[in-house]
N, C-alpha and C positions, 0 to 999 in steps of 0.2 A: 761435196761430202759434208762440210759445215754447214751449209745453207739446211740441208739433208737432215742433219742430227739437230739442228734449231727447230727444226718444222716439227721436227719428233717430239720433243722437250713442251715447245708450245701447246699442241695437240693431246696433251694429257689431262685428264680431265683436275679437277683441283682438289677432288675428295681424296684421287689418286697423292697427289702429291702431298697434302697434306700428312695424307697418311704415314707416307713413307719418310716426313719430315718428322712425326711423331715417333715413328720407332730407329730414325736416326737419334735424338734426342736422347732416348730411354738406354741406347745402347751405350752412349757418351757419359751418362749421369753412372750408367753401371760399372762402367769399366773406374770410375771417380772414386765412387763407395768404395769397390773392392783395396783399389790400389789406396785412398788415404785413410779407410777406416777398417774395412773387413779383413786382409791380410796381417795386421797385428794380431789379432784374435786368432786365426788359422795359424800361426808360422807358434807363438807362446804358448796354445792349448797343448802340442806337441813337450812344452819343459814340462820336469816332474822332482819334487820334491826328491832327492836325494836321502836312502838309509843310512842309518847309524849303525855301524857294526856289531860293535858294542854297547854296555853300558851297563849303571848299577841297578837298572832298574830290569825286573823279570817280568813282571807284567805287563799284558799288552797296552792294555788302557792306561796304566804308570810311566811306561814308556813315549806313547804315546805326547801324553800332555808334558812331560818331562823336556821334548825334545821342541828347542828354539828353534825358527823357523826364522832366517835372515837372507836379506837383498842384498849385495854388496853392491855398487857402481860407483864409476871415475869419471872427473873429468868432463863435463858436462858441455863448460864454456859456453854459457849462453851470451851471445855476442854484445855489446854497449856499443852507445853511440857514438864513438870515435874510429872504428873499424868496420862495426856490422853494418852491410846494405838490409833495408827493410824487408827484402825477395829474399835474402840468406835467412835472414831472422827469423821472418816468417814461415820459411819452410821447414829449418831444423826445427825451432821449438814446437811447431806441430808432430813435428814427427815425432819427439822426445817425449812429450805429451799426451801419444795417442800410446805410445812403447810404455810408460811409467802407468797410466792408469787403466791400459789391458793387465799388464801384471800384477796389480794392486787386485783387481776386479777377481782374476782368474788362478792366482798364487794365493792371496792372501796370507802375506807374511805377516811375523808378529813386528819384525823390526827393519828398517833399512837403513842401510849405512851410505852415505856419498862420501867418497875419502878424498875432495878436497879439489880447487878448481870450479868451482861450480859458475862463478863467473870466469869470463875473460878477460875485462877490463877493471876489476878490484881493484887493482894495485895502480890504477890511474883514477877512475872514476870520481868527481866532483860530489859534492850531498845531495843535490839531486837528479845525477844520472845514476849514483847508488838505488836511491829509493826507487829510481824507474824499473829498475834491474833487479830487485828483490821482491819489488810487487809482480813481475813477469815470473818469476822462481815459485814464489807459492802459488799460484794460479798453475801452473805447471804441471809441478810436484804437489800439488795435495794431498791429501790421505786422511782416512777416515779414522775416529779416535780411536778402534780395533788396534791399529797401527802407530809406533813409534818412528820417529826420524830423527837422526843424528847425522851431522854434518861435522865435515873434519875441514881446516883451514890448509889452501892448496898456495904456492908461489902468485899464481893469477889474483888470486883471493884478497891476500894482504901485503903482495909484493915479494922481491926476492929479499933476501937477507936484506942486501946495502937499499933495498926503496923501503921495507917494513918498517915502520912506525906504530907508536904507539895508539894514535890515533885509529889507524886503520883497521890493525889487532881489536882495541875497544869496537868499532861501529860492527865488527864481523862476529865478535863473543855476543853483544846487545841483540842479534837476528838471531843469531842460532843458538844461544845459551853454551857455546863453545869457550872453552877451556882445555890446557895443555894442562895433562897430568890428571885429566878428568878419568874418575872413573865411573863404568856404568855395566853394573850388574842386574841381571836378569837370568830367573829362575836357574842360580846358584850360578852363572855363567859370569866370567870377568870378563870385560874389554874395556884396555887402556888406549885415550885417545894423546895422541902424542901431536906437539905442533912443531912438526918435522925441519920449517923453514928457520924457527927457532935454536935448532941442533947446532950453529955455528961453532961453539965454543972459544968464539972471543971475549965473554965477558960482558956484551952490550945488553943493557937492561932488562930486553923482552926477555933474549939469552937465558940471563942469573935465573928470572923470577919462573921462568919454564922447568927449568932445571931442580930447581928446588923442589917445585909442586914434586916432579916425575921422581924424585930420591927420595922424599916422602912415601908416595905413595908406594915406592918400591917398599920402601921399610915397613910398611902394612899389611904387603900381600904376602911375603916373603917370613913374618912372623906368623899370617894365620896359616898358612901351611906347615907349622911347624907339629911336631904331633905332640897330643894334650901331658905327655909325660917328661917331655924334654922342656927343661929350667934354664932358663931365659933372661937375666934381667932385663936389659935391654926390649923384651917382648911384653913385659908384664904391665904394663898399663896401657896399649898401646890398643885401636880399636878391631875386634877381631873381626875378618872380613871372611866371606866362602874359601873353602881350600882350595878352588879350583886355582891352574894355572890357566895365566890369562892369556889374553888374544890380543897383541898390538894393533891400534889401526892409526895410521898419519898416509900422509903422499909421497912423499919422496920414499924410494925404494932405498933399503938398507944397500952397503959399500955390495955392487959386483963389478969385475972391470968391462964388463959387454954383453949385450945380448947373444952373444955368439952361442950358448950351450941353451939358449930358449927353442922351444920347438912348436909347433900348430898351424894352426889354417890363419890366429887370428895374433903371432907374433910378430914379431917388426920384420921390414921386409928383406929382403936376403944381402942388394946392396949397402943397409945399413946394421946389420947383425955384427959386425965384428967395427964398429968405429965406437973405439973407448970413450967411457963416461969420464964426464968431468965431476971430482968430488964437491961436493957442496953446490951442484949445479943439474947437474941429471940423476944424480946417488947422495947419498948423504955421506960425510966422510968414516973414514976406515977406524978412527977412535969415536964418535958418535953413534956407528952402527956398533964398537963393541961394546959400548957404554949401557947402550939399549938392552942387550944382549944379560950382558953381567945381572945388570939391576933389576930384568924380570923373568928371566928363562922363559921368555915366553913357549907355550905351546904352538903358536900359530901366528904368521905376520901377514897383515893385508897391506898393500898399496897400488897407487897410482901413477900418476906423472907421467910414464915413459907412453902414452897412448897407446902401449902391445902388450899382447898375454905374456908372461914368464913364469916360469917354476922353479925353485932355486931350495938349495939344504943348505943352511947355517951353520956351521961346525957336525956338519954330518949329521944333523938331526932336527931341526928346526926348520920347518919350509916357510919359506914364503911366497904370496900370490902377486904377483902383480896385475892388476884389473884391468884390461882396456878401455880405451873412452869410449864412453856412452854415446857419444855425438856423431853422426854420418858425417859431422864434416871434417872431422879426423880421418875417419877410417871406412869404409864401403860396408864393413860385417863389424857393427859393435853387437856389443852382449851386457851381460850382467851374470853375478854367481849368485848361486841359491845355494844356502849352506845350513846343514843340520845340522846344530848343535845342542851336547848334553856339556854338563861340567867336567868329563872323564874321555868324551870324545865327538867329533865333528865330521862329516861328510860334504864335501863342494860337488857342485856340478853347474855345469857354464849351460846357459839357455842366450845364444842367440836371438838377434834381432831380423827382420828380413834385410834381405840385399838390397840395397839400394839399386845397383847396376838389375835387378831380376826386377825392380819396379817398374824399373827407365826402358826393360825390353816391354814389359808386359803395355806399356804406353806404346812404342815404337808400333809392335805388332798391331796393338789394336788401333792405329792410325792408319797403318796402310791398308788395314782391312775396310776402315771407313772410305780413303778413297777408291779401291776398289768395288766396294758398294755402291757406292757414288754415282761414279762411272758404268756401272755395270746398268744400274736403273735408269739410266738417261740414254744408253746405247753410244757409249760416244768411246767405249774401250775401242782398240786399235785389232783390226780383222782376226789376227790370232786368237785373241780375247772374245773377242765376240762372237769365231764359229763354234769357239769352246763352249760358250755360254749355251747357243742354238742347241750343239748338238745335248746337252743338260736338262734343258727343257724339252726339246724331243721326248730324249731317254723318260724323263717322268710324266709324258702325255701317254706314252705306250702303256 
């Protein structure tokens, strides 16, 4: 039988083979395109800008241009040289990569937020596996001037409480023009950037000077909402900013004691939904999150950290998002939110990334189809296989 099916193999002519090594080739390069480039594009063309329900504006075209258009994503962890294998590295950031600027290409947001994390190893990294690590980030994440980035500082980023320094905080503000207590308004919209790992309330240096900026600018926003008739001393020289109420963004998620009342496809998973947060460690503590609270009522609070979707009400009226990580190597279904915002009101909606697991089948599949191909063409399948085949070709000689 061997001797048999060598003599067959042999006996083929070489145009033949060629041939068939050609459109083996072509079917490998295709299955490559789709699964590392074309499938971004197909799985993203699917998200769609989310409506505003509201708002002050009646016209369509006022409306229209009125309404902010923003990316939110977490958690990034692009790996550094002390943990990431080059095969890891290489693989998520392509895929991060290819995920960031389908969306940019095919969304075109006005604005994107990353809440923080963006590396993995910040909070270790020496000066120059920093700069290795932040030159791989903007190559990454780039974006065309149409578009804004703002980045929020995560634990990974500049350490936790007891590893942050001041140094680190500096090299992380100097890349991203980051600052605790920043604020950044856009067409009449408020968002205050909070440096959440900062929230300690021990007093230590970053601590005070974080604190200060965010009581400040509380006292800013909290007088221009005031209305033009109510007298104020305290308000009367002070600089008057949009009346919108703002929108918090940092990483650590405000005080809950568990995942347990989060719900979805892409929240933490069922074994760990109900194992309690540590404060100042996976939440921010219970007087920090109502310090936040107090000082801006916010409208709206985004974060990160816990790598799972969550939805949560704040004193019964203030939601907050928790974003999940952007990175396959967290999670098998990362996403991103696209959120439509006016000064008066917002709309989210989550746009999914592909499956990782529906890549790895879409490979599996199209590998056994090649050795079946393979196989099939050389005549060396096993007699099952092979009368199947006869009786195949029969059928379309008839």
């Amino acid at each position: 039988m061997l001797r048999s099916s060598s003599a067959t193999v042999k006996s083929l002519p070489l145009k033949k083979r060629l041939s068939f090594l050609l459109k083996l080739v072509c079917f490998v390069i295709s299955v490559l395109i789709f699964c590392e480039f074309l499938i971004y594009y197909v799985v993203i063309f699917q998200c769609r800008w989310p409506e505003v329900k509201g708002g002050t504006h009646v016209g369509k075209k006022e409306t229209s241009t009125s309404v902010l258009k923003a990316m939110i994503l977490a958690d990034t962890h692009l790996l550094g040289e002390i943990k990431g294998h080059w095969l890891d590295k290489l693989r998520r950031e392509w895929q991060m990569e290819r995920s960031f600027q389908t969306a940019l290409w095919l969304l075109k947001p006005d604005i994107v937020f990353i809440l923080g994390d963006v590396f993995d190893e910040g909070k270790w990294s020496l000066p120059q596996a920093w700069a290795d690590d932040v030159r791989r980030f903007r190559k990454i994440f780039k974006y065309p001037v149409s578009t804004e980035l703002v980045v929020v500082a995560g634990n990974h980023d500049i350490g936790f409480h007891y590893e942050m320094t001041t140094y680190k905080v500096n090299r992380f503000e100097k890349v991203f023009n980051f600052t605790s207590g920043k604020l950044v308004t856009r067409k009449g919209i408020n968002f205050v950037v909070v440096n959440s790992v900062a929230m300690e309330g021990d007093s230590c240096a970053v601590c005070r000077t974080s604190e200060a900026k965010l009581v400040a600018l509380s006292h800013k926003l909290n007088c221009s909402q005031q209305k033009p008739n109510h007298s104020n001393k305290r308000c009367s020289d002070v600089e008057k900013l949009p009346a919108s109420e703002p929108i918090l963004l940092q990483h650590y998620p405000l005080y809950r004691k568990s995942d347990a009342e989060c719900s979805g496809e892409d929240s933490a998973p069922p074994e760990e939904k109900n194992i309690p947060f540590k404060e100042k460690y996976d939440v921010l503590s219970e007087e920090a999150s109502q310090k936040l609270i107090w000082w801006f009522h916010p409208r709206l609070i985004l974060s990160g950290h816990t790598h799972s979707a969550c939805e949560v009400l704040h004193a019964g009226k203030i939601p907050e998002i928790s974003v999940p990580s952007f990175s396959w190597r967290n999670r098998n279904n990362p996403s991103f939110i696209m959120g439509s915002i006016t000064p008066t009101d917002f709309s989210l909606q989550k746009c999914f990334l592909p499956y990782e697991s529906r890549i790895f089948t879409i490979y599996c599949a199209a590998g056994a189809l090649l050795v079946i191909l393979i196989l099939a063409h050389f005549q060396l399948l096993t007699p099952p296989f092979y009368f199947a085949q006869r009786l195949i070709s029969k059928h379309k000689a008839v």
